[in-house]
C-alpha positions in Angstrom: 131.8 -100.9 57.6 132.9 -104.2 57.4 136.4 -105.4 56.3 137.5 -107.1 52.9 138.2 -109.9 55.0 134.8 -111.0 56.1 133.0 -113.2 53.8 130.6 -111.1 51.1 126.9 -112.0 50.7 125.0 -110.9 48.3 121.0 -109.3 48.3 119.0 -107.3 46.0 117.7 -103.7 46.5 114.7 -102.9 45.0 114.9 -99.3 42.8 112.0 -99.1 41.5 111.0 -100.0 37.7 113.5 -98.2 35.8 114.3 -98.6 32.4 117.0 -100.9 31.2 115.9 -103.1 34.2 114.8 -106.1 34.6 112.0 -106.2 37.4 113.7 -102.9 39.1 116.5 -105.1 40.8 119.7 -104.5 41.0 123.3 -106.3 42.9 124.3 -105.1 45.8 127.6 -104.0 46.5 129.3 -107.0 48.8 132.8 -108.0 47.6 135.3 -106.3 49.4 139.3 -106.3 48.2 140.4 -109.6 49.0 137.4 -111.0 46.6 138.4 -108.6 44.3 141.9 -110.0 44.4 141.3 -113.2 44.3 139.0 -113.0 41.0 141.4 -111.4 39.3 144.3 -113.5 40.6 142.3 -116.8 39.9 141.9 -115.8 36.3 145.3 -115.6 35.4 146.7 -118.3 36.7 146.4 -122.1 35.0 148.0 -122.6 31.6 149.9 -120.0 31.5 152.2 -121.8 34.4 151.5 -125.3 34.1 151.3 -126.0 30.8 152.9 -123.0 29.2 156.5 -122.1 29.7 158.1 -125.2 28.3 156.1 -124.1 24.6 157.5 -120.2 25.5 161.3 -122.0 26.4 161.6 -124.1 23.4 160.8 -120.4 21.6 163.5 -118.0 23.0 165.5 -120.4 25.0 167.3 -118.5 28.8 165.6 -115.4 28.2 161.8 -116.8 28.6 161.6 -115.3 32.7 162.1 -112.0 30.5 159.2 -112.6 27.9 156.9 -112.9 30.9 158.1 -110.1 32.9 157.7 -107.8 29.7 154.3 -109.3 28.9 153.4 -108.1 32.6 154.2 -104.6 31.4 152.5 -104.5 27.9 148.8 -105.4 29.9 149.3 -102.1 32.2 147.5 -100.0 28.9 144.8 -101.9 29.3 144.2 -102.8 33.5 144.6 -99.1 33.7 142.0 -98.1 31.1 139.8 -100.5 32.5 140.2 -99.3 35.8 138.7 -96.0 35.1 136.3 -97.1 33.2 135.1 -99.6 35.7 135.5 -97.2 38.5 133.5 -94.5 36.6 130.7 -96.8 35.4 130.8 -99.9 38.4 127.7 -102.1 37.0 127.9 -105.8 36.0 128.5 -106.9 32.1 132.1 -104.6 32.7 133.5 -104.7 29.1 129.7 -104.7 27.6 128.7 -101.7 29.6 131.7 -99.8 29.1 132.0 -100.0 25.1 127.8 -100.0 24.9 128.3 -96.8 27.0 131.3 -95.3 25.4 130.8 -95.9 21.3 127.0 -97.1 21.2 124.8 -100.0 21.9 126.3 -102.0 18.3 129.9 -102.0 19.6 128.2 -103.0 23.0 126.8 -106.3 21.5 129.9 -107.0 19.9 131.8 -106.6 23.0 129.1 -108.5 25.2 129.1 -111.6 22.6 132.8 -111.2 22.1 133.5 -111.2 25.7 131.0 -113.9 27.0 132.3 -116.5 24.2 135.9 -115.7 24.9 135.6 -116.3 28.4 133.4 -119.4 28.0 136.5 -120.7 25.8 138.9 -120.0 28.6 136.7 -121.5 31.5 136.1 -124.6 29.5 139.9 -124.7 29.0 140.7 -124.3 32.1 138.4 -127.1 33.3 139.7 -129.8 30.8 143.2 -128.8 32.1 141.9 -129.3 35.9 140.5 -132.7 34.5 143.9 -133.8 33.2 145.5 -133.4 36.6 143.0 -134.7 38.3 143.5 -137.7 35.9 147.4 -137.9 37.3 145.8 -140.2 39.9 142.5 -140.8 39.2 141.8 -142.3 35.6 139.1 -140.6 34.5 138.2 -138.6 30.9 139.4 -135.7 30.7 136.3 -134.3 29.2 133.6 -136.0 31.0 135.3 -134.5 34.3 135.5 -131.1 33.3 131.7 -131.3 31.7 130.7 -132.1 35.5 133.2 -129.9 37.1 131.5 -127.0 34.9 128.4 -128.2 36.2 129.2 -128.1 39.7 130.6 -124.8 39.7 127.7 -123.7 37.8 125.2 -125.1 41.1 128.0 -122.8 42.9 127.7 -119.9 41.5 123.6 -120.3 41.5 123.4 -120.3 45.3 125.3 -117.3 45.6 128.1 -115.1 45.2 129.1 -115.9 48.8 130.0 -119.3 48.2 131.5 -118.3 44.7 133.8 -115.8 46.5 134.6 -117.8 49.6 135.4 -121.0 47.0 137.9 -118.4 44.9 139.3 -117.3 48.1 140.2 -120.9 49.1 141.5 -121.7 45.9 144.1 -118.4 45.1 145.1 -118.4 48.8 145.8 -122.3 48.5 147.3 -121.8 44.7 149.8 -118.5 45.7 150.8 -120.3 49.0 151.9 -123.4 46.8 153.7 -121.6 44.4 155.6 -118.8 46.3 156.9 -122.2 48.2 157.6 -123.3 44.8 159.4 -120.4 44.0 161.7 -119.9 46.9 162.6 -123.9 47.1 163.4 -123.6 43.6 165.6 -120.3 43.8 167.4 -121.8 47.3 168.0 -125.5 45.1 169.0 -122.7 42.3 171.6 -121.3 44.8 173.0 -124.2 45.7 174.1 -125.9 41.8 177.2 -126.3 40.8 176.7 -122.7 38.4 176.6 -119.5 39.4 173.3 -118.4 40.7 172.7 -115.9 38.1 174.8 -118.0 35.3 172.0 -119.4 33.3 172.3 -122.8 31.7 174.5 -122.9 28.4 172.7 -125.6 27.2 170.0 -123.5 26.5 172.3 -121.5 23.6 172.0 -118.0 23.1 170.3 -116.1 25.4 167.4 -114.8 23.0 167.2 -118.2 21.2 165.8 -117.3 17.8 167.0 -113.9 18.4 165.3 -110.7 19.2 161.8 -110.8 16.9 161.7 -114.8 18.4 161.5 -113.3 22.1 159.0 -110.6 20.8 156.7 -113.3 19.4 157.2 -115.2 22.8 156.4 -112.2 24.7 152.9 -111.8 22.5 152.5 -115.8 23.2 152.8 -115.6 27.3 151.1 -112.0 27.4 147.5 -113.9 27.4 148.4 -115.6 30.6 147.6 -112.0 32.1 144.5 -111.4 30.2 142.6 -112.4 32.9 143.4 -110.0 35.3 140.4 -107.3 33.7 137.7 -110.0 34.1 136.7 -108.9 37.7 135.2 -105.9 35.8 132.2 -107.9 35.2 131.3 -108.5 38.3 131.8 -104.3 39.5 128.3 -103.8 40.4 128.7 -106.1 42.9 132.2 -104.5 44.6 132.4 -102.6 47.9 134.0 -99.3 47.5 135.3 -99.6 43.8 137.0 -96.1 43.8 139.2 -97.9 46.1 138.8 -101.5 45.4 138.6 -102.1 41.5 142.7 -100.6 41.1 143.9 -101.6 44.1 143.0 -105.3 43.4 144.2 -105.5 39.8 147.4 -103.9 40.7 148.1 -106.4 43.6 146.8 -109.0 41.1 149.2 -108.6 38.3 152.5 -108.1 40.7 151.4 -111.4 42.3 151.2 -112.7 38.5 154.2 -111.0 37.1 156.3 -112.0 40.5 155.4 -115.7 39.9 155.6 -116.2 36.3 158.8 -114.3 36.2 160.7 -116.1 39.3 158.8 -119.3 38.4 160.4 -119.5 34.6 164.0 -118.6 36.2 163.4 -121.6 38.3 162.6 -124.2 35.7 165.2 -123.1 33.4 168.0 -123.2 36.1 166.9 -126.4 37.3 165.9 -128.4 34.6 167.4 -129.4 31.1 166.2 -128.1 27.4 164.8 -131.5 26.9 163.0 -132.1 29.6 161.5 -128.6 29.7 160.9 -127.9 26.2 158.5 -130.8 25.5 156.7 -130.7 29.1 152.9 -130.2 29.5 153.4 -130.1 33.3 157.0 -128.7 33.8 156.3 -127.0 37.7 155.5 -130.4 38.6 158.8 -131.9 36.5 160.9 -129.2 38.5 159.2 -129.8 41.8 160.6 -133.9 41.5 163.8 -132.4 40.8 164.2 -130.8 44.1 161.3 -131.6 46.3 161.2 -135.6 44.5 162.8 -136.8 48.5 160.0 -135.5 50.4 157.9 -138.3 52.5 155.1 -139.8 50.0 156.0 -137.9 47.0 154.5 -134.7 48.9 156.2 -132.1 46.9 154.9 -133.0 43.5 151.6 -133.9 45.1 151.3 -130.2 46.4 152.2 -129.2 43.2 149.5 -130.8 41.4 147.0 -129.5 44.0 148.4 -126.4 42.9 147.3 -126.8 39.4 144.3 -128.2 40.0 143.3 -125.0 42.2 144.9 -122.9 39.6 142.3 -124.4 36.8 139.8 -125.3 39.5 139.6 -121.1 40.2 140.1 -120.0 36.4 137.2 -122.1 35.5 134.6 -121.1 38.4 136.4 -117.1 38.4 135.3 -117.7 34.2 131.6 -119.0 35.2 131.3 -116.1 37.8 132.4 -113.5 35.0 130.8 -114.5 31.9 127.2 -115.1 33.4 127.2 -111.3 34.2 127.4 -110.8 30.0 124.2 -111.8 29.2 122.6 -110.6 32.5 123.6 -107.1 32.0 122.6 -107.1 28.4 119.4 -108.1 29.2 119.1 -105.7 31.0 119.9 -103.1 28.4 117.0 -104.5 26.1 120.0 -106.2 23.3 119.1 -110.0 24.8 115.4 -111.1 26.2 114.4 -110.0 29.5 114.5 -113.7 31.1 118.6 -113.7 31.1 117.9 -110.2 33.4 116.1 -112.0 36.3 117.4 -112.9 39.3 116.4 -116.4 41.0 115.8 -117.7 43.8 119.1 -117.6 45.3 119.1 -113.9 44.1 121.7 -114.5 41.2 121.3 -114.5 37.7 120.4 -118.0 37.0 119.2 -118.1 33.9 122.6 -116.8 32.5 124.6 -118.7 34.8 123.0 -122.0 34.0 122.6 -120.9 29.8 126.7 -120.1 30.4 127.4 -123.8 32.0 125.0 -125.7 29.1 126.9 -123.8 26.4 130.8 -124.5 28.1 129.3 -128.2 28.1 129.0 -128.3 24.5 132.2 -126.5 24.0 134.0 -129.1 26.0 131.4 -132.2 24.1 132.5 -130.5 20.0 135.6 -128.8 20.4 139.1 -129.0 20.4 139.3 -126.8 23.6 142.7 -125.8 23.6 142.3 -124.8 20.1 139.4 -122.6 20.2 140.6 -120.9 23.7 143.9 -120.0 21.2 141.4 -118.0 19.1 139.1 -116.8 21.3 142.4 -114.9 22.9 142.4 -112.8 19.7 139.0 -111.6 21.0 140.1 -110.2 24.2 143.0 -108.3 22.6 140.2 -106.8 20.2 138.4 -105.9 23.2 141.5 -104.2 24.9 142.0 -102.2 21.9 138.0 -101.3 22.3 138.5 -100.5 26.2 141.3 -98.2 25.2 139.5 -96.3 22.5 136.4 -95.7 25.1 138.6 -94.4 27.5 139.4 -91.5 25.3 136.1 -91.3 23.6 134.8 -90.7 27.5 137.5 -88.2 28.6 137.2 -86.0 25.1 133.1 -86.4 24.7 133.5 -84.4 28.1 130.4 -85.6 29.9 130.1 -83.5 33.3 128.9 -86.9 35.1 132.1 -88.7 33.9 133.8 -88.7 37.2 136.1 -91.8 37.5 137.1 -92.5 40.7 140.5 -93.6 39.0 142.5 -92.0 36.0 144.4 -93.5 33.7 147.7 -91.9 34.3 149.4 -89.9 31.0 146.5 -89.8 29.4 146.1 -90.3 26.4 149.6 -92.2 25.6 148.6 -94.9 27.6 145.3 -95.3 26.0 146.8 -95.2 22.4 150.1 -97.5 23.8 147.5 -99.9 25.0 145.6 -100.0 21.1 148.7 -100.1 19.1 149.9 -103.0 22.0 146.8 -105.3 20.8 147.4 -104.5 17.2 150.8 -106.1 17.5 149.3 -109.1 19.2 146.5 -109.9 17.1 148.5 -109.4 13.9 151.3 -111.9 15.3 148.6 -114.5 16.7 147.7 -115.2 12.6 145.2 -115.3 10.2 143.2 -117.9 12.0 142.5 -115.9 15.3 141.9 -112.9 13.2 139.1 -114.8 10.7 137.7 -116.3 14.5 137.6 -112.7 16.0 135.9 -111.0 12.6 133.2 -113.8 13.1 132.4 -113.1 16.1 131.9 -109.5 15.4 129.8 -109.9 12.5 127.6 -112.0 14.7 127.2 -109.5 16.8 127.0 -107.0 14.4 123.9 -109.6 12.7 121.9 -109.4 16.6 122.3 -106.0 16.7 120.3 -105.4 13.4 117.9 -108.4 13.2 117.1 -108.1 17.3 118.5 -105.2 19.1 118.3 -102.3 17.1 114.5 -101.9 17.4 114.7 -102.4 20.7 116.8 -99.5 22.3 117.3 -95.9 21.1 120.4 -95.2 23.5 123.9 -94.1 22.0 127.0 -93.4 23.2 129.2 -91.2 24.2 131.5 -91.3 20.9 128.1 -88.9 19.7 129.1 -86.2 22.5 132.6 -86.2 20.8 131.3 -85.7 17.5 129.0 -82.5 18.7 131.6 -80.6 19.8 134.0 -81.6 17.1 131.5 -80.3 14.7 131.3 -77.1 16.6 135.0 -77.0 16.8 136.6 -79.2 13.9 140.3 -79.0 14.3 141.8 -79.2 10.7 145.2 -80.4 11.9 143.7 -83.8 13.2 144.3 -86.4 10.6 145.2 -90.3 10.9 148.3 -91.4 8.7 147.8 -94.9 7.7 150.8 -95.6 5.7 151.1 -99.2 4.2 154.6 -100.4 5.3 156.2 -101.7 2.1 158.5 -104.4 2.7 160.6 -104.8 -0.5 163.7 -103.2 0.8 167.0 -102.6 1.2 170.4 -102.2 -0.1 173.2 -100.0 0.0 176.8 -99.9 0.4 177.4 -101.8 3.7 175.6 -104.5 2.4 174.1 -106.8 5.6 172.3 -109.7 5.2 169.2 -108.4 6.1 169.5 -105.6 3.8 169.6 -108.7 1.1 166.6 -110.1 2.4 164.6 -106.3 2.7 165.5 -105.8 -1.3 164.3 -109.0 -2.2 161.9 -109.8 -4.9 158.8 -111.4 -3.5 156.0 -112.9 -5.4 152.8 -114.5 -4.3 151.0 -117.1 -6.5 147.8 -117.9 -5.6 146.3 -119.9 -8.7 147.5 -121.7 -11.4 150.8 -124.5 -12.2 153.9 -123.2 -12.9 157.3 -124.3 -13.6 160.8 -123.4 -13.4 161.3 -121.7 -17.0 158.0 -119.4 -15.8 160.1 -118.8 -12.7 163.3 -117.6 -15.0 161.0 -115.2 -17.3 159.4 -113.7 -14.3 163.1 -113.4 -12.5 164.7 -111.7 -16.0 161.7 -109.1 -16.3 161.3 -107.8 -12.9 164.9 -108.5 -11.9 165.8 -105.6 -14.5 163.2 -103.6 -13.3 164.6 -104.3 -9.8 168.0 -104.7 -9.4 168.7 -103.6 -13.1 170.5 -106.6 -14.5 169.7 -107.6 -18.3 167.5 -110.6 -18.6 169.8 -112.1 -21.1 172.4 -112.2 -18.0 169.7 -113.4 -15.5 168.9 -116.4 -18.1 172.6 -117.0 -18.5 173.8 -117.1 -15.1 170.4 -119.6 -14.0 171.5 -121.2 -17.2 175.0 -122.7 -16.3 173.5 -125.6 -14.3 169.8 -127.0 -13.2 168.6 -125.5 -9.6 169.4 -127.6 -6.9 167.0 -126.2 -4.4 167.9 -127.9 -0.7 165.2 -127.5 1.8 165.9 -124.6 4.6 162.8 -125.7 6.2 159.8 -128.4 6.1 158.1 -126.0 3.4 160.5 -124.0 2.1 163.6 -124.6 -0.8 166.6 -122.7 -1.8 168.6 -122.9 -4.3 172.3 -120.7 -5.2 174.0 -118.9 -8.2 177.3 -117.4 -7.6 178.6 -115.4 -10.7 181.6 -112.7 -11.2 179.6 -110.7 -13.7 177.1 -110.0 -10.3 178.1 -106.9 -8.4 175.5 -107.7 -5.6 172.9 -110.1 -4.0 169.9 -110.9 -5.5 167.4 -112.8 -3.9 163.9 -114.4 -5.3 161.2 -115.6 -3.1 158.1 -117.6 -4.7 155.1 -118.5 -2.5 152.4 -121.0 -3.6 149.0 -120.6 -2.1 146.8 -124.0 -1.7 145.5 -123.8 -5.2 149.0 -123.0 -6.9 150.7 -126.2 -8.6 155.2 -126.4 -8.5 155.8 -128.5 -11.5 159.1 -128.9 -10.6 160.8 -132.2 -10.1 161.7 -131.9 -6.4 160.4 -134.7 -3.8 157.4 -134.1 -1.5 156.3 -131.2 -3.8 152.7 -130.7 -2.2 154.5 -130.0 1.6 156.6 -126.7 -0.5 155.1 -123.6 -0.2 158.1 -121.7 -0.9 161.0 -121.2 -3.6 164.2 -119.0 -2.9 166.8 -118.3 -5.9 169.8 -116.4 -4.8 172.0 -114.8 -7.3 175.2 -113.6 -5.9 178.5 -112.3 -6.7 181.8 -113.9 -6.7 183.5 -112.0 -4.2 183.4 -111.7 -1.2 184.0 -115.1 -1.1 180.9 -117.6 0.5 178.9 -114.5 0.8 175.9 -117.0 -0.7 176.5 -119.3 1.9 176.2 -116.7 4.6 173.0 -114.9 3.2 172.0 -118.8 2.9 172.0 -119.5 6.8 170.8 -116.0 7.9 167.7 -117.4 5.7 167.8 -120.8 7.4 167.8 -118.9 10.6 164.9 -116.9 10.1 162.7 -119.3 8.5 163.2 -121.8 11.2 162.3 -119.2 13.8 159.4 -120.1 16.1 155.8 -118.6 14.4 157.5 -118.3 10.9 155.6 -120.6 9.3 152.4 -119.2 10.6 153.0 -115.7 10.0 154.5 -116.7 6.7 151.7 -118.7 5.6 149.0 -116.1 6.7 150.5 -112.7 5.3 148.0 -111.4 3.0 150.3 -109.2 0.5 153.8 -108.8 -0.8 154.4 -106.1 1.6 153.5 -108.4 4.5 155.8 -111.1 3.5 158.5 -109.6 3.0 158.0 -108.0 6.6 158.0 -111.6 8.1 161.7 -112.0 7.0 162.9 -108.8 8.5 163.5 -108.7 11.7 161.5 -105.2 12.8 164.0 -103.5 15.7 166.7 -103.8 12.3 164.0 -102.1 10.0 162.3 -98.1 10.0 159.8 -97.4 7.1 158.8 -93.5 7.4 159.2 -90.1 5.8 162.0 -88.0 5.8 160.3 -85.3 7.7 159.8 -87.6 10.9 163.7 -88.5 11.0 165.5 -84.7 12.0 168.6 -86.0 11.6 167.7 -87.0 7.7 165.4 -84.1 7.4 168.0 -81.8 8.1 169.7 -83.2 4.6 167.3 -83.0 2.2 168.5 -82.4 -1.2 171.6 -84.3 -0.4 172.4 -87.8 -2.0 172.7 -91.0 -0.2 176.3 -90.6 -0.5 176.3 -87.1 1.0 174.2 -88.0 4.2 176.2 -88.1 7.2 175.0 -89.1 11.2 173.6 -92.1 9.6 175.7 -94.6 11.8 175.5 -98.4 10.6 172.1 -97.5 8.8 171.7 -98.4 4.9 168.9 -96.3 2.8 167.3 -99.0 1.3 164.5 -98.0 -0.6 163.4 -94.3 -1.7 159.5 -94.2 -2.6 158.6 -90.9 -4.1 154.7 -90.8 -5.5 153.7 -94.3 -6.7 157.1 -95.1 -7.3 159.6 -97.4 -5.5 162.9 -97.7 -6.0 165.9 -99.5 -4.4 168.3 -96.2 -3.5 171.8 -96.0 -4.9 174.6 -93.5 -3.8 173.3 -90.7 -6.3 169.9 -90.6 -5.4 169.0 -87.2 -4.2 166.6 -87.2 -0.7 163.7 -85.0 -2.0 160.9 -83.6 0.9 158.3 -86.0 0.5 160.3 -88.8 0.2 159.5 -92.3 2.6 162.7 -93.9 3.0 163.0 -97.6 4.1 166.4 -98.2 6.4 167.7 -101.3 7.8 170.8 -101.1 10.2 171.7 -101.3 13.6 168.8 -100.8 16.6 170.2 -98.2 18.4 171.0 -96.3 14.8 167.8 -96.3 13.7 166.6 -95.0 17.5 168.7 -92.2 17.4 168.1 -90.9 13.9 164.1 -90.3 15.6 165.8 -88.1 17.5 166.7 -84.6 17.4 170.7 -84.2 17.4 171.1 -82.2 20.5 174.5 -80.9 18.7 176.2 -82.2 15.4 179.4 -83.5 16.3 182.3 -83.1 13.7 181.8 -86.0 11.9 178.3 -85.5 11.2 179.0 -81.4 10.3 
């Protein structure tokens, strides 16, 4: 046999007419492990480096080396998932095969579109980022060089998979020698500054920036700089020994990734200032001048631009390799036409690789690249969350011949971690990459009906599943999809954010509106709310016009402090696009947002402390895109909550709370620094007070410390004698 190391060619093996085929030819097997690696290295590494981590800085400040490392982590769900599946089924079109194979061929379409548009995106990205570099010392356009960059890969990947792979091979070895140089140059010049090694630069503030949801939402940001790393499955027909191969590579791929990124971000936040790192679109090459800048002929930062360029330059021809084996295998299954399921003359599948190459051409020619390559991100995480679902739909239809040659391990929490994972990251990427990923699926969903569906008669495995669930239906299974209501919070320990949980939001949509509509709706629902007579709430606004100062670009607030007010109340206004503020404030048509705060006397400047915790949040990095894009009242409020201070569930799931049911709020004891914010029993909701009686049934919302809320999950192992 021969080793990894020798260079893979590629021939075909004639089967014999089968169906699904296209002329009875199929890939031979021919990339061994270093190929394997270097696909999947190549594809994660471009902007996630060089143009990345000064965005991902300015966001959560020393702690960005973190976001990275934990964004590493959250893409093990779905590398292991696809492992298996790509072990179990090893045939070109990777994501397309699996989901077509696992949930039907519709699902498969969507996945096949989704995932050949995605990477297209990506590729072209990463070619328009090669062309900037390249325009460091040559000047030529950006664009124009990537569009014949693409095409030169392109004539690449036509003559063969042994000149793609020994061109990727050249590239990751050239781009990981660079930057583990990089990396230990940097940590030595670290070493030697006039801090501490591990003391991290005070200039940066706090070490979690914009605090702990701000290095979450960073961590979602950098975690597509790994997504990569599962596009080798496309090519798995074509890999030697995948049993062996297929988990090996990715898991040697993403500790290469995770090592870099991780040391690579300490680096350039030891070594360079906040203002040189948070607006740099090349900050490896700004920290290479500062200590490589006295090398002969500016070789350092020369290096480090050869670096990028092989980082983009294997990213775009790794994306070229990968998304012409989408339409080739589909074509083969019958859902595109046959022509895209030929092999040429070089025995690849030219028609798709050179249909791939027009179409990332006129991506480049129309579109704002970088922008699109944002959205088409969403895409992937849709198709992660797909890939984990058919990994359980495959090990629960129990299909004898399902014999991966990997398993994902604790099956099925990793599966499920891996789907709730890409939730999370889609919800926090907006309303835009959402809307991009829901067209692409309904385009898929529109060639499956109009073209495919007369065409093939397969289905998948999901049916296997639900014939022996219909010979054995286990009644206990159910889904609970409880919408998490965000008005909350309140109790005695009043903390801000309890303020900000009970608040009264409102969404307008349509219409004009002025401040004395404002007042009527704040006196009729504040009674229902927080129980003050609207005769007060008009008297206290009342004493003197609002004087709303802006918090942020969009957003005004204005205070009320009052002695007859026994706590904080707080009420947000959003306008939509086609709502009207008739209110005489400047720059009217840039506010989207109104905040009255009514609060009590004493303790003194309590208003002005709720006032900056607000400041705080809404000038938070993403708040004004996840603000802007929440679709309900329940979703805005859960923008300004800060979720590892928040738990919305029934009594039943906390033991601790369980345990006290028929007790008031006053009674419960265990609870820690935890406030009972809201009680919602049936279709009611209301904010909890210290007679409120828990009843079974109940959903509780409670806001208090992190480490509170953890342990009232858990089971008390023994009740100490404050909690008896």
């Amino acid at each position: 046999m021969a080793s990894s190391a020798e260079t893979p060619s590629i021939d075909v093996v004639d089967t014999g007419a089968g169906e699904g085929t296209a002329g009875g030819k199929k890939l031979a097997r021919n990339l061994g492990l270093f190929d394997v690696y270097s696909i999947s290295t190549g594809a994660m590494f471009s902007s996630g480096l060089f143009l990345l981590p000064g965005i991902a800085a300015a966001a959560t400040g020393n702690s960005v080396f973190l976001a990275y490392f934990f964004a590493g982590f959250l893409i093990l769900p779905a590398m292991y998932c696809m492992a298996e599946l790509a072990t179990a089924m090893p045939k070109s079109g990777g994501t397309y095969y699996f989901l077509d194979r696992a949930m039907g061929p519709l699902v498969g379409t969507i996945g096949g579109f989704g995932s050949w548009i995605a990477v297209v995106f990506k590729a072209a990205f990463a070619l328009v980022g090669m062309g900037a570099y390249i325009g460091i010392y040559l000047d030529l356009p950006f664009s124009i060089t990537a569009m014949v960059l693409a095409i030169a890969f392109g004539l690449i990947n036509v003559f063969g998979a042994k000149e793609t792979t020994r061109l990727q091979r050249w590239l990751v070895t050239t781009l990981v020698v660079i930057l583990l140089g990089f990396t230990l140059l940097g940590l030595v010049a670290a070493s030697r500054g006039p801090e501490p090694f591990l003391q991290l630069n005070a200039d940066y503030g706090d070490f979690f920036l914009s605090g702990t949801v701000g290095f979450v939402s960073t961590i979602g940001l950098v975690f597509v700089s790994y997504a990569g790393l599962t596009k080798l499955t496309s090519v798995a027909e074509e890999i030697k020994d995948p049993d062996r191969n297929i988990p090996l590579g990715m898991t040697l791929s993403l500790l290469t990734a995770t090592v870099l990124y991780t040391l690579g971000t300490f680096v350039l936040i030891k070594v360079l200032e906040p203002e040189a790192l948070f607006g740099s679109l090349t900050p490896i090459a700004d920290a290479g001048r500062v200590f490589m800048g006295n090398w002969p002929l500016d070789l350092g930062v020369i290096l480090i631009v050869v670096a990028a360029i092989a980082a983009f330059a294997s990213t775009g021809n790794a994306g070229i390799m990968s998304a012409s084996r989408y339409p080739y295998a589909m074509a083969k299954d019958k859902l595109l036409p046959d022509r895209f399921g030929t092999l040429g003359k070089f025995k690849t599948p030219t028609v798709s690789i050179i249909f791939t190459v027009l179409v990332m051409i006129a991506v480049i020619a129309i579109f704002d690249v970088a922008e699109v390559a944002k959205l088409a991100s969403a895409f992937q995480l849709l198709l992660f969350i797909f890939v984990c679902i058919a990994v359980i739909v495959m090990r629960e239809s129990r299909i004898p011949t399902y014999k991966p040659g990997f398993r994902t391990p604790l099956y099925p929490w990793v599966p499920i971690a891996g789907v709730l994972i890409g939730f999370w990251l889609i919800i926090e990427m907006g309303v835009l990459a959402i809307g991009f990923t829901g067209m692409l699926a309904i385009l898929g969903v529109l060639w499956y009906n109009f073209y495919a569906s007369k065409r093939v008669e397969r289905r998948g495995a999901i049916f296997h599943v639900a014939d022996r669930m219909g010979r054995n239906v286990y009644e206990g299974l159910e889904h609970e999809l409880m919408t998490i209501i965000n008005d909350r919070t309140q109790g005695e320990n009043l903390s801000y954010e309890a303020v900000i949980a009970r608040s009264l939001v409102t969404d307008f949509r349509y219409g004009r509106y002025d401040f004395d509509q404002l007042v009527d709706l704040m006196a009729e629902e504040g009674e229902d709310r927080y129980g003050m007579a609207p005769d007060l709430t008009r008297a206290i606004i009342a004493t003197f016009p609002p004087a709303f100062r802006p918090i942020s670009d969009g957003v005004r607030l204005t205070r009320y402090v009052d002695p007859r007010v026994t706590e904080p109340e707080l009420y947000i206004f959003r306008f939509g696009p086609k709502a009207r503020i008739e209110i005489d404030l400047p720059d009217t048509d840039d506010i989207h947002t109104l905040m009255v705060l009514i609060a009590p006397a004493k303790p003194a400047g309590l208003d002005m402390r709720i006032a900056g915790h607000l400041a705080e949040i809404v000038q938070g990095e993403g708040f004004e895109r996840r603000w802007l894009s929440a679709q309900s009242e329940a979703e805005l409020t859960d923008v300004l909550v800060r979720d590892d201070h928040f738990l919305h569930v029934p009594v039943e799931k906390l033991p601790r709370v369980k345990a006290q049911i028929g007790k008031t709020v006053r009674e419960l004891t265990g609870m820690g620094d935890v406030v009972v914010a809201l009680i919602e029993r049936g279709s009611k909701t209301m904010i909890a007070t210290p007679d409120n009686v828990l009843m079974a049934g109940d959903i509780v919302a409670l806001v208090g410390e992190p480490d509170d809320l953890i342990r009232l999950r858990r089971a008390p192992a023994k009740q100490t004698p404050e909690e008896e």
